[in-house]
C-alpha positions in Angstrom: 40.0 -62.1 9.0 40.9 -58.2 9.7 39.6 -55.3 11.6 40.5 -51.8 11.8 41.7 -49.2 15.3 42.3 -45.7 14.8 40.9 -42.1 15.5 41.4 -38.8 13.8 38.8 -35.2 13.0 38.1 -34.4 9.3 37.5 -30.1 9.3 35.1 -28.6 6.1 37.4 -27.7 3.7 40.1 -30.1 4.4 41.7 -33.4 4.3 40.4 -36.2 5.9 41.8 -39.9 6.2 40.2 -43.0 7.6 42.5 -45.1 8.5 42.3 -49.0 7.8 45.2 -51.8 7.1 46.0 -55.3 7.3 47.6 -57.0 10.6 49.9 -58.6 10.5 51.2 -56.8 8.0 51.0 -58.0 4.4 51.2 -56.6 0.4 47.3 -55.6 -0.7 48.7 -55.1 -4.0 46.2 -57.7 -5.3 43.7 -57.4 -3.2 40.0 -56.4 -3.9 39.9 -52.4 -1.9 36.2 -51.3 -1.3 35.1 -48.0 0.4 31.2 -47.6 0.7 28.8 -46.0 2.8 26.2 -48.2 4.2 23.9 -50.2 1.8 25.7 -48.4 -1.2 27.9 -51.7 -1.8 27.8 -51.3 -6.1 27.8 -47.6 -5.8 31.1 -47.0 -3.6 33.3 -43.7 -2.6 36.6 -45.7 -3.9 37.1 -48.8 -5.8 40.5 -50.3 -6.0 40.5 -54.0 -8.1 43.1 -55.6 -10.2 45.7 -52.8 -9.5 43.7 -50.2 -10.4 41.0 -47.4 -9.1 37.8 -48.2 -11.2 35.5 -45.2 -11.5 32.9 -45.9 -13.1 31.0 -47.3 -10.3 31.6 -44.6 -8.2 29.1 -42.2 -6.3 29.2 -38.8 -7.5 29.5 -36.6 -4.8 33.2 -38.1 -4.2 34.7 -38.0 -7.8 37.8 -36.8 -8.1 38.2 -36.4 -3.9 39.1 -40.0 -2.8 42.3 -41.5 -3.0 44.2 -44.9 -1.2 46.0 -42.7 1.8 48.7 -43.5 4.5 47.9 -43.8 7.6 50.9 -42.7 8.9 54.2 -40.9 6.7 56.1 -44.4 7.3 53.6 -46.5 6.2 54.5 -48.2 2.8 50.7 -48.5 1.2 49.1 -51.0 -0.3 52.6 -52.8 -0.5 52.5 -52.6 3.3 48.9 -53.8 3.7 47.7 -49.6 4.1 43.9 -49.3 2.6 43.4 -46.2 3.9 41.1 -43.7 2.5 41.8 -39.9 1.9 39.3 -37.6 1.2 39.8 -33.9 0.2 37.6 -31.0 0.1 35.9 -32.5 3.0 31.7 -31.0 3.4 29.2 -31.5 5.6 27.5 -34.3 4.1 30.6 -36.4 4.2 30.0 -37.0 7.9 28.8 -40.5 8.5 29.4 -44.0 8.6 32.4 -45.6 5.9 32.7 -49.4 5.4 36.3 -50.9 4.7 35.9 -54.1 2.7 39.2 -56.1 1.8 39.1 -59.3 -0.1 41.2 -61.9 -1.9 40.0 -65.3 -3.6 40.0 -67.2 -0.5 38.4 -64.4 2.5 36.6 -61.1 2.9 36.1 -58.8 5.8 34.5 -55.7 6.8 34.9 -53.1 9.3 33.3 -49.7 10.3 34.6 -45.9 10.3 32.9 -43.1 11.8 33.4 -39.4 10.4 32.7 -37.1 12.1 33.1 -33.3 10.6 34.1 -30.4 12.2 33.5 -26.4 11.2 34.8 -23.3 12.0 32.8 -20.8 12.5 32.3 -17.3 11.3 34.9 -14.5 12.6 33.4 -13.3 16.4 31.8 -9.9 15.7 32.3 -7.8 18.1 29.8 -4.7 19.5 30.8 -1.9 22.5 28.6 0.5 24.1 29.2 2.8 27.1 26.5 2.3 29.7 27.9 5.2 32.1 31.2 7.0 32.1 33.4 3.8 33.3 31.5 0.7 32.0 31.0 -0.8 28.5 28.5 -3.3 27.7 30.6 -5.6 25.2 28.5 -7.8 22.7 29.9 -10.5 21.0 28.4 -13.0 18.3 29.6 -15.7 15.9 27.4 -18.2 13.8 28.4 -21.9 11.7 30.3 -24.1 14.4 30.3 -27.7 14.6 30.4 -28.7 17.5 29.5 -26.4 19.8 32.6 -24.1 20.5 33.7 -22.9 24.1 33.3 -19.2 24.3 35.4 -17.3 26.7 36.3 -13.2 27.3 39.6 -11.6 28.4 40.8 -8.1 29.0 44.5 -8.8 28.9 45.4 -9.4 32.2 42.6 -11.7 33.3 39.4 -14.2 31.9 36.5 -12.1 32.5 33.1 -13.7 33.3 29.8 -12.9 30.8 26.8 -11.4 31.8 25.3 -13.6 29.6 25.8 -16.6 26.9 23.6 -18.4 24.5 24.1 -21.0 22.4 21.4 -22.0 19.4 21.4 -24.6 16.9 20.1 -23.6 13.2 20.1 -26.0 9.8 22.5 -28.8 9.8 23.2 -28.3 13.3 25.4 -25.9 13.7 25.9 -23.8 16.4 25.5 -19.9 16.4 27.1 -17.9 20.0 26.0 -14.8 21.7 27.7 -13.4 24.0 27.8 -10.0 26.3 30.0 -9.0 29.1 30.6 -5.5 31.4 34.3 -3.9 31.2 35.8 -0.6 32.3 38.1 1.3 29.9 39.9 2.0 33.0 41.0 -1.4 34.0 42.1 -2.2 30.7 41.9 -0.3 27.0 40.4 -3.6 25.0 38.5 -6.5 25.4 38.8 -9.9 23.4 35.9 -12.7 22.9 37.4 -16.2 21.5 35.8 -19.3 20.1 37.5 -22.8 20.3 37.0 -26.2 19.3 40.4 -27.4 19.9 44.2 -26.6 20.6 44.9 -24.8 17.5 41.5 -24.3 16.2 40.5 -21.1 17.7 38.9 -17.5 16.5 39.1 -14.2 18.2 37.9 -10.7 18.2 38.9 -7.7 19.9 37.6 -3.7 20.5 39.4 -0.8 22.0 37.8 0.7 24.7 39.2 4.0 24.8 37.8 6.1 21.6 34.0 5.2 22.5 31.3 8.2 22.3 31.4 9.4 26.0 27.3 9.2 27.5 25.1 12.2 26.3 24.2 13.8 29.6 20.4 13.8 28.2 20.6 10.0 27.9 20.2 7.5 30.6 22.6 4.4 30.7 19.9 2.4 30.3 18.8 4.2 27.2 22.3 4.3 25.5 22.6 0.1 26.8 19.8 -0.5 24.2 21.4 1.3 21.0 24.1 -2.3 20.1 25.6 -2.1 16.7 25.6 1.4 15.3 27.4 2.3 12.6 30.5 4.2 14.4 30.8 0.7 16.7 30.7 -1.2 13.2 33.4 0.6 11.7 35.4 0.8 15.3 35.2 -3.2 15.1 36.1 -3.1 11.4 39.1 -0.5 12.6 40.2 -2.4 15.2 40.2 -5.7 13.1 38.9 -9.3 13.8 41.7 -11.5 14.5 42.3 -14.7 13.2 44.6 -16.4 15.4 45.8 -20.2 15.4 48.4 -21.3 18.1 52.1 -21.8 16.5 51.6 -19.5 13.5 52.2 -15.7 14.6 50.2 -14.1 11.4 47.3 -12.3 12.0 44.9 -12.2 9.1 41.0 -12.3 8.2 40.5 -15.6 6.9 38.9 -15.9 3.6 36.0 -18.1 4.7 34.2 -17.5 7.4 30.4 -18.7 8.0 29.7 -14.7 8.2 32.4 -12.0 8.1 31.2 -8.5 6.9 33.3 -5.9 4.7 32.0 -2.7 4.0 33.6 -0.2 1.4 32.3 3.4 1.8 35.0 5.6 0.2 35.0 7.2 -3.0 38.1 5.1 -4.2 36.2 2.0 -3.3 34.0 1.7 -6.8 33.6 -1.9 -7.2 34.0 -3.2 -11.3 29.9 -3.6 -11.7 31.0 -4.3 -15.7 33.1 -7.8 -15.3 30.4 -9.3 -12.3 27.7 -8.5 -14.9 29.5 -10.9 -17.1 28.2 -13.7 -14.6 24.8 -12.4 -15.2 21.7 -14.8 -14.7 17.9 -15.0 -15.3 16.2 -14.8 -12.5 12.5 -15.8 -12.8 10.5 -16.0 -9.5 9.4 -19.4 -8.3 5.6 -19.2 -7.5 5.4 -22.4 -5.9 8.1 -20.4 -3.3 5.4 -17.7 -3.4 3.6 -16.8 0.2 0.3 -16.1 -0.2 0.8 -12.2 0.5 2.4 -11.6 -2.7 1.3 -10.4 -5.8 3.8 -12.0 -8.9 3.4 -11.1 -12.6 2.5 -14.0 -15.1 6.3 -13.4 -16.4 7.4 -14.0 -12.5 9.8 -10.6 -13.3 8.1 -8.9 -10.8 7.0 -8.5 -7.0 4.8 -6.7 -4.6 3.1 -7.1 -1.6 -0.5 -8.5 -1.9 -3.5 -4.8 -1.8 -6.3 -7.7 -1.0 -4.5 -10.3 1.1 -2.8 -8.6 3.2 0.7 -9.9 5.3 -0.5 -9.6 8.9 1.9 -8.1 11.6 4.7 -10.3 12.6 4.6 -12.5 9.4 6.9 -12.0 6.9 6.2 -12.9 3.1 9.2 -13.9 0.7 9.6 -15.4 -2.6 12.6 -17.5 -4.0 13.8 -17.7 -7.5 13.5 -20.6 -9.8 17.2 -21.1 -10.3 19.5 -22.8 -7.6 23.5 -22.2 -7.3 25.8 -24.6 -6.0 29.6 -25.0 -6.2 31.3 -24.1 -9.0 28.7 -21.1 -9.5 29.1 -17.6 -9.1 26.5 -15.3 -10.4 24.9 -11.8 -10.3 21.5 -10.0 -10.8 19.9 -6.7 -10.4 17.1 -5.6 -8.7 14.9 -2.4 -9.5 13.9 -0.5 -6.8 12.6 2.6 -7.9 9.8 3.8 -10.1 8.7 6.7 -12.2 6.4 8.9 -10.5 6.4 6.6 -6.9 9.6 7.2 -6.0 12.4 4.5 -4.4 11.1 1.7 -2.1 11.9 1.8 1.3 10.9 -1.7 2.5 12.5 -4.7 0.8 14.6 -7.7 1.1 17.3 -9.3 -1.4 19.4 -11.8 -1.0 19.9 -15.7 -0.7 18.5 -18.9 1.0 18.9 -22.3 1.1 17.2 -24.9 -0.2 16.0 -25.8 3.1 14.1 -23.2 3.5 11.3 -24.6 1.6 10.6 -27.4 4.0 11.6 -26.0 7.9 8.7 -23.6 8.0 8.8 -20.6 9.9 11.6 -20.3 11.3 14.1 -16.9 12.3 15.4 -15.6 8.9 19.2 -15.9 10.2 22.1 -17.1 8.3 22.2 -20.2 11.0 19.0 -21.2 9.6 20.2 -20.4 5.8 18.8 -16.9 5.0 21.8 -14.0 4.1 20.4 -11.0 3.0 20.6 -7.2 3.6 17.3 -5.4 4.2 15.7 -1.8 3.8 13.6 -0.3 6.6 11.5 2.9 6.2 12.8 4.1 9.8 16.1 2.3 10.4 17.8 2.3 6.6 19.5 -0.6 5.4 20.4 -3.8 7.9 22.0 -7.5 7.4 19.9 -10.5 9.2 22.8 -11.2 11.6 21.7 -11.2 15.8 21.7 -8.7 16.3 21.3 -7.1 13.3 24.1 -4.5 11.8 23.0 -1.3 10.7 24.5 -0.3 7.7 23.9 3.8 6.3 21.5 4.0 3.7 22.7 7.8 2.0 21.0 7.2 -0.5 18.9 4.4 -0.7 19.7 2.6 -3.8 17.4 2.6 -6.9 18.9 -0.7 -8.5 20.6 -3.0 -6.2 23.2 -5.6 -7.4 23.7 -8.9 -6.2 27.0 -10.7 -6.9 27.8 -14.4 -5.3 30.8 -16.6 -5.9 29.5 -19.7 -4.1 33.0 -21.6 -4.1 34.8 -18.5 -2.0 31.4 -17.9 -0.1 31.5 -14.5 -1.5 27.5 -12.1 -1.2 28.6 -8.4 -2.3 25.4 -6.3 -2.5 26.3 -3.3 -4.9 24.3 0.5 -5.3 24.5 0.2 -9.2 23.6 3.8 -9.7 26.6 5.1 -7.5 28.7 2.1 -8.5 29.3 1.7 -4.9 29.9 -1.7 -2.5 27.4 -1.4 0.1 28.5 -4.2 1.6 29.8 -8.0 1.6 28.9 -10.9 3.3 31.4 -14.0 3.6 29.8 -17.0 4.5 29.9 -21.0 4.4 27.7 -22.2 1.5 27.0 -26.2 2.2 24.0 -27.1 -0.2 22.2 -25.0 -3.0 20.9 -21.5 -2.7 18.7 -19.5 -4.2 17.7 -15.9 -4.7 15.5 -14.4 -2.0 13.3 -11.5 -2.4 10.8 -9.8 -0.2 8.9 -6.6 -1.7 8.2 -5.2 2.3 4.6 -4.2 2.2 2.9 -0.3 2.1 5.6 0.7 -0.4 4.1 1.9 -4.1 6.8 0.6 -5.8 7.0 -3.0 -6.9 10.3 -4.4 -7.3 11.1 -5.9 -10.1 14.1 -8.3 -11.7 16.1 -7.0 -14.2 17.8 -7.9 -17.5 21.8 -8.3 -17.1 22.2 -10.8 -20.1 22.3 -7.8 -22.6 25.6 -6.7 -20.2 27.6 -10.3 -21.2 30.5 -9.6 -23.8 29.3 -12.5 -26.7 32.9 -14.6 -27.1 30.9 -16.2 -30.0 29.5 -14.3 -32.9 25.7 -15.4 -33.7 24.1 -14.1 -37.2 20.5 -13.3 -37.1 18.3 -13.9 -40.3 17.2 -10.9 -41.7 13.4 -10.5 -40.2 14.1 -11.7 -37.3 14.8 -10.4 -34.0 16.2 -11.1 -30.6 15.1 -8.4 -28.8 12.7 -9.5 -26.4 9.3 -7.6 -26.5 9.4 -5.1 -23.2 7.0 -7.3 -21.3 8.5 -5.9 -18.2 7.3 -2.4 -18.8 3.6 -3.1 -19.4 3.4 -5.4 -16.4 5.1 -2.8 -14.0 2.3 -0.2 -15.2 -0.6 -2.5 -14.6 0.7 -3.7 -11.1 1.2 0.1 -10.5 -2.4 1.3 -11.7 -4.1 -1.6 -9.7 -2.2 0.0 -6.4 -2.9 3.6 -7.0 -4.7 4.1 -4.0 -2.0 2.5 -1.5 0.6 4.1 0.5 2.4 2.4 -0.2 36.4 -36.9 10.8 36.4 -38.8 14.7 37.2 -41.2 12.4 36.8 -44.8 14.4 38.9 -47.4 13.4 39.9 -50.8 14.2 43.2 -52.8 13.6 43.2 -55.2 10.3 44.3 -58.9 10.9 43.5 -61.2 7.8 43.3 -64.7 8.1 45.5 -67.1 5.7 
């Protein structure tokens, strides 16, 4: 008979192993090796029998990211009696229950190893605004931890305590932090907000003090205390850099993955290549059954608006998603037209992505902790991202055809002013399970907003003949329905991984 003892922490992204090995110690070289989740006995994560890995048999989610391990760099494997499993590329839904089986022609046992998963969060973004001439009202946020990570502020010198801090839970529990705290430029020139799990496994932010807007004399503290996460703080934050720091390793860099870290590229130099992300063009049809009831979609499901006789009543918010999901190994783009002949450019929209999930939680804050990401127009406050707060972003001009590019694998959401060929700005977040295009025509605008064609931008790598007569054109369906939607709105205005020892019986 055998058992198994052990612990150990499998991160997102990384290797996990669960350890499990015969006691006293003997060769498993012939030995029947079974990994399997609970009541998934035939349809295992690993299979080793008759010296060999057998893969058929195997469930798909783990193909090609299960291996036999070592528990330890001495041990000697399966010649040592080591029937440990390694996993790579570790996600979310790997947490859970394992089942080591081990059996030979005369025994069998089983034991049980726990997984639990861990994830780093996004960057800690970090927000300053002077409440009178020698105080600063310091904001800090960061969303996509598992578990809950401590939160703690420093000037330097000393471990300052908040004014404030809240902790929420969105999809697939994890935890999103908010944060504020008072400072004096005068007692020290920055201020730095860290998140940790563990030793080792810690994020942190920092803003200088010293080049903030002084107080208008016109403008009450209390009045300028309200105004969080202009655009000058943005880019001081941006200037001043979000720190990526991990004990023992003295590089400072911004990490590539992030649940939500924000780049924005405003200079003239900064033209993005719209040309190679439009060769990962996609159709994008809307999904009616995703429709709310608020919307008005054309038989084509091309294009959008806000319903003229059932109308979205205040405080509700009406979106629609497309039909076609992305999941790893995708990235993607699409453009969306914004602006119409004689109506002008609309002024109240969202684009972006959501998660699968979305469909079945209800209504729930449209936050990236709850799987929305998207960047949104306001008549009176320009152009915004759903983060909490929510960042500001200019909106000189507004832009007539917006650009969505995603590479799911690197968690990469540009949005892109096609027009101007400009970034307007990128999100970097965590993808765990499929996403989808997310659209939300605003309501009062004229303008409807409609999805355009990119698959006449792809560069063919394989030459098709047409027969003469016929065409491939599509017939400019597109066109007609945007003038009918438009002449029916005239009048508007608008891994602790458990284990126990192994001892076999002989």
């Amino acid at each position: 008979m055998f058992g198994t003892r052990g612990s150990g922490l499998g991160a997102v992204g990384n290797v996990a192993t669960m350890p499990c090995w015969l006691t006293p110690s003997m060769n498993a070289e012939d030995l029947e090796v079974r990994w399997y989740r609970p009541k998934d006995f035939y349809n295992p994560v690993l299979l080793y029998r008759e010296r060999k890995i057998h893969e058929a048999s195997q469930q798909s989610q783990y193909v090609g990211r299960t291996s036999l391990g070592l528990r330890e760099v001495t041990s000697e494997g399966l010649k040592g009696g080591d029937v440990t499993l390694k996993l790579v590329n570790v996600t979310l839904r790997d947490q859970g229950e394992y089942v080591c089986y081990v059996s030979s022609n005369q025994d069998y046992e089983i034991a049980s190893v726990f997984l639990n998963v861990t994830v780093m969060g996004s960057p800690p973004l970090l927000s300053a605004v002077r409440t009178d001439a020698d105080s600063v009202n310091v904001s800090c946020v960061s969303h996509g931890w598992k578990p809950r990570p401590r939160l703690q502020w420093s000037d330097g010198r000393q471990t300052l305590k908040p004014e404030k801090l809240d902790y929420s839970s969105g999809a697939h529990g994890l935890v999103s932090a908010h944060s504020w705290v008072l400072s004096s430029p005068s007692n020290a020139p920055w201020v730095s907000c860290s998140l940790v799990l563990s030793e080792g496994e810690e994020l942190e932010g920092r803003v200088d003090l010293r080049n903030l807007a002084a107080v208008p004399e016109t403008s009450s503290g209390l009045q300028t205390a309200v105004i969080i996460l202009s655009l000058l703080l943005l880019l001081s934050v941006v200037f001043n850099g979000v720190l990526y720091k991990k004990r023992g390793n003295k590089s400072t860099r911004v990490p590539e993955g992030g649940t939500v870290d924000i780049e924005t590229k405003r200079q003239a130099e900064d033209l993005v290549d719209i040309e190679t992300m439009r060769q990962a063009g996609v159709d994008v049809t809307l999904d009616l059954k995703t429709a709310h009831p608020y919307l008005t979609v054309s038989s084509t499901g091309k294009i959008v608006r806000d319903s003229e006789e059932n109308v979205c009543p205040p405080g509700e918010r009406a979106y629609i998603l497309g039909t076609h999901g992305f999941t790893s190994g995708n990235s993607a783009y699409w453009e969306v037209g914004l602006d119409q002949e004689k109506v002008g450019v609309k002024e109240s929209w969202w684009v972006g992505l959501a998660s699968g999930s979305v469909k079945t939680q209800g209504d729930v804050p449209a936050t990236p902790s709850n799987g929305f990401w998207f960047l949104s127009s306001d008549k009176e406050k320009g152009l915004r991202l759903n983060m909490t707060p929510n960042i500001i972003l200019p909106a000189n001009p507004r832009p007539q055809t917006l650009g969505v590019y995603l590479d799911y694998d690197k968690g990469v959401l540009s949005f892109i002013n096609v027009k101007d060929n400009i970034l307007i700005v990128t999100v970097r977040a965590m993808f765990i399970e499929e996403v989808f295009p997310l659209f939300n025509p605003g309501k009062g605008d004229k303008a409807p907003m409609t999805i355009l064609d990119v698959s006449h931008y792809k560069i063919d790598t394989v030459k098709v003949s047409v027969s003469e007569g016929e065409s491939n054109v599509p017939p400019p369906a597109e066109e007609a329905e945007t003038d009918a939607l438009l002449a029916s709105n005239q009048s508007r205005n608008h891994q602790t991984s458990e284990s126990k020892a192994l001892k076999i019986c002989e």
